[in-house]
N, C-alpha and C positions, 0 to 999 in steps of 0.2 A: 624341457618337459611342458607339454602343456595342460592345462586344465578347464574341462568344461560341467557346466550346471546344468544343460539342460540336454533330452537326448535327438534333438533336433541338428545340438552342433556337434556333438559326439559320431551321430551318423554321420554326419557329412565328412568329417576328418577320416571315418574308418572308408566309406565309400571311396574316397579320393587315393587312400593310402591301397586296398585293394584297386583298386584301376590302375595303380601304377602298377601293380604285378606283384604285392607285398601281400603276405600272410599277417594274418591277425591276431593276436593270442586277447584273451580277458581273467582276469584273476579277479572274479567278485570277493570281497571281503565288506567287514560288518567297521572296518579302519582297526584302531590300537593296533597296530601291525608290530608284529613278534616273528621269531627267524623262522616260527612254523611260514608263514607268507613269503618272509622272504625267500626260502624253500619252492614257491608254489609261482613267486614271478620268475625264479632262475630255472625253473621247467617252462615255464613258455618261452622264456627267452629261448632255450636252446633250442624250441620245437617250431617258433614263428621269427619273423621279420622285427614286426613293431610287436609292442606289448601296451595292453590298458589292464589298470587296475579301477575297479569302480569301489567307493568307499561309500556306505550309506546306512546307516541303523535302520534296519527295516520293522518299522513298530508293530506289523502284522503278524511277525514269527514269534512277536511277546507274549505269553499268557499271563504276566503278572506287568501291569503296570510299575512298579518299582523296581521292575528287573529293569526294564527298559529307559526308567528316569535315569539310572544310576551307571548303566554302559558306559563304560570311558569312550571318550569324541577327543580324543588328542589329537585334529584336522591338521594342525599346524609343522607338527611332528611326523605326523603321517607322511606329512607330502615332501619332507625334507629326507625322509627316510626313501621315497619312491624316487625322490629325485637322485642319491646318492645310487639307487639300485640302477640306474638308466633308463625305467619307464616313461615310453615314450608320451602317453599322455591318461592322464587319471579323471575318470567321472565320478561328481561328489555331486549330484542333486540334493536338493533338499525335500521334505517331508510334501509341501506343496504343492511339488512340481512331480514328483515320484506319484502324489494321490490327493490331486486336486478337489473341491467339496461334492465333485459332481461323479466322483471314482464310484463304478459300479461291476465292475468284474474280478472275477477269480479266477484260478486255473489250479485245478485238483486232481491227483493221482489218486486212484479206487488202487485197494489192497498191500499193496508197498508201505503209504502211507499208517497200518490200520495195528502194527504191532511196535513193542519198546518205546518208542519217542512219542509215537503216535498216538498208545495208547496211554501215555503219563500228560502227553502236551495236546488238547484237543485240539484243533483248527491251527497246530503250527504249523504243518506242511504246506497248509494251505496258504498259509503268508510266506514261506519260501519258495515254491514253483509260481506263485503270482509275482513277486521281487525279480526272482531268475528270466521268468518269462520278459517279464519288460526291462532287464539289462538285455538278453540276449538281445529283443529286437531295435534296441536303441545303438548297441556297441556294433553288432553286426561281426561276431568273431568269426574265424574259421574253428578256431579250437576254445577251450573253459577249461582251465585248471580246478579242481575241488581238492580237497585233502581228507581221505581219510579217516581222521578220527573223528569227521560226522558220518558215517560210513553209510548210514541208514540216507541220511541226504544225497549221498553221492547217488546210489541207486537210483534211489525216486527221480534225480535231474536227469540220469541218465534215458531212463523209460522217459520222464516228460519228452526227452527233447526227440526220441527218436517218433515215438505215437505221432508230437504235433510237426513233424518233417523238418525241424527245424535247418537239419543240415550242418552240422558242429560237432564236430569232433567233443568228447568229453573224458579228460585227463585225469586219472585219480591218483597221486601224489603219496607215498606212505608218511605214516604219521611223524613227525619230530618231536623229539623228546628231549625233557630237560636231562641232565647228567646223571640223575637219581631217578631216570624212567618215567617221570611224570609226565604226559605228551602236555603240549605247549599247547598253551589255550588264553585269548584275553582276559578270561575268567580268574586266572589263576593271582593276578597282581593282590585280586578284593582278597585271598585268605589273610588269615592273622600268622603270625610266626610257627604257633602249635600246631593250626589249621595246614598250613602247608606242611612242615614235617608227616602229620598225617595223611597227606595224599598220596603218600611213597605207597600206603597200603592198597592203591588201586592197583598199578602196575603190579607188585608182588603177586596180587589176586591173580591176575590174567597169567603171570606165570605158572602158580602154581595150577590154575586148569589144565596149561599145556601140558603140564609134567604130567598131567592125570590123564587126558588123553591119549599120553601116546604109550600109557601102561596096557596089556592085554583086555581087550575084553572090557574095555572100561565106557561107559555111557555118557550120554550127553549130562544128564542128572549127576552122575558122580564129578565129572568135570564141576559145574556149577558148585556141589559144593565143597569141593575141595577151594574154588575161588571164594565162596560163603564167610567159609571159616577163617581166612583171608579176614576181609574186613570186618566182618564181626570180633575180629581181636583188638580192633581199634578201638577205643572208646569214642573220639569224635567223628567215625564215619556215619553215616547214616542209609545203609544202600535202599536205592527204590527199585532195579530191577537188574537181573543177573540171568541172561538166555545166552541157549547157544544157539544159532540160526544160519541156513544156508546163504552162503554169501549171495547166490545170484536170486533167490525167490524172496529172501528175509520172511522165511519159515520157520517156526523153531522145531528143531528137531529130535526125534525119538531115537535115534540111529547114527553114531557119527559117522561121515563122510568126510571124501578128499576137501571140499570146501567149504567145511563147518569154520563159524569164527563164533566169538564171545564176545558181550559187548555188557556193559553196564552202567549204570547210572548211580554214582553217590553224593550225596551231601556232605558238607562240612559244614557247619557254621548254616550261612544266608547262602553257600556258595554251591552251585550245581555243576560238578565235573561228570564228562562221559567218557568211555573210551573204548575202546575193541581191538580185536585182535585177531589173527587165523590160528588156528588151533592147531595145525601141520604149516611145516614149513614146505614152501612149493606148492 
């Protein structure tokens, strides 16, 4: 496996590797890699030649400084876990070479961007399709695996990449979940022992909208709160928002439809889980 720092040598590996007639795959992640990822490299593998994983805390998609001091950087770990997956080569830039003192550009998605994450996290999208943008044109993939359970991300990358022509395939991955339905998250290591018990009440939420959904006659609003009442039984959750929205606009909606999903955002503790789901199966 190899590994490169900057994206000057990255390109040249992938350049070389496509000239020889090899497809590309890229699994950007944030590192702490957990089976959700390792999930998200064994989709490219099967869909490309080579695979790169790029690991990098992008300080741009932080709204809280202490979120971002406090992200686990387990590098060392990382790369013994990529190496045991068969990745054939991982880009791990660092902060100064990703956005040197002289960095002056962004790269923004209008309206995607503007509801759920968007509108709780101000200027994060805008640190993730500027990150994505310059993995893309450093890795040089055919294809980008995402996952899912940032659903709202996967979107917005997808528009970015098709608006800016990038030419990339864009793979979206369903979510992986722990044994007790919690979708996997690097987040999840920070709860405390009660904390995690408690986050069983997310997934439970999301089911129980299902079930409400697919009762007669039953609305977007009743869905939501039947998920509501859900976590509001918790004592430690804390929810900040609970829509249901059209998966391909990220509209929320008056009217269910074949492609309504739910998505929500709760706290426990310091700890910020998200998650979603389609509200019809199929």
């Amino acid at each position: 496996m190899l590994t490169f720092t900057t994206p000057t040598e990255v390109r040249a590996w992938s350049r070389a590797e496509r000239g020889g007639g090899r497809s590309v795959g890229l699994v950007p992640t944030m590192g702490a890699l957990h089976d959700g990822h390792l999930a998200l490299i064994r989709a490219a593998r099967d869909r490309c030649d080579v695979v790169a994983v790029s690991i990098f805390v992008n300080q741009l998609q932080f709204n809280e400084s202490s979120d971002y001091d406090t992200y686990p950087r387990p590098i060392d770990i990382d790369l013994e876990v990529c190496g045991q997956e068969g990745v054939d080569a991982v880009y791990a830039p660092i902060g100064a070479v990703m956005y040197p003192p002289e960095f002056g550009t962004g790269v923004a998605v209008v309206e995607l961007t503007e509801p759920m994450e968007g509108a709780m996290r101000p200027g994060h999208f805008d640190g993730v399709t500027t990150v994505v943008a310059k993995l893309f044109n450093a890795v040089q993939p055919d294809i980008a695996v995402f996952g899912e359970k940032d659903y709202q991300q996967l979107a917005i990358v997808r528009r970015m990449t098709s608006d800016l022509d990038f030419g990339i395939e864009i793979v979206g991955h369903p979510i992986v979940r722990e044994p007790d339905g919690v979708a996997l998250s690097s987040r999840n290591s920070r709860l405390g022992d009660d904390e995690r018990v408690a986050a069983r009440c997310v997934p439970r939420a999301l089911d129980a909208a299902c079930a409400k959904a697919a009762a007669r006659g039953a609305s977007p609003a009743q869905a939501v709160s039947a998920a509501r009442r859900v976590i509001a039984a918790e004592p430690l959750a804390r929810p900040e928002y609970i829509t249901v929205f059209d998966a391909d606009t990220l509209a929320e909606l008056d009217l269910l439809t074949p492609s309504a999903r739910i998505a929500t955002a709760v706290w426990f503790g310091e700890v910020r889980l998200i998650d979603n789901r389609a509200l019809f199966d199929g």
